[in-house]
C-alpha positions, -999 to 999 in steps of 0.1 A, spaced: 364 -936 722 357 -901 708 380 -886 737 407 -907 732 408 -898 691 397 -857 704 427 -859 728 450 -876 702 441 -849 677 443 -821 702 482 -842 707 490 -841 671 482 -807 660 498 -793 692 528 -809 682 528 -805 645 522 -762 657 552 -762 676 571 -784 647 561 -752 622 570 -728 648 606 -738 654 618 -753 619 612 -716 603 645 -706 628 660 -740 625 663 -733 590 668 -694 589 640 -690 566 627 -665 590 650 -640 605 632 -607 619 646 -577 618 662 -566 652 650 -535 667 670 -504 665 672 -502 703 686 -538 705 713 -532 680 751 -526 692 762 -499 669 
């Protein structure tokens, strides 16, 4: 029982990470600044 509910934590939290991760982007809350040598100017 206690590795089914460690496992479904370890599940969750993995998930919920990757959820935070991506919706800063998804939203354009987060934009970094692109590097000088990446820029077409």
């Amino acid at each position: 029982m206690k590795k089914l509910m460690f496992a479904a934590a370890a599940a969750m939290s993995t998930i919920f990470a990757a959820l935070m991760a991506t919706s800063a982007c998804w939203f354009w809350f987060y934009q970094p600044e692109e590097p000088k040598s990446l820029r077409e100017d």
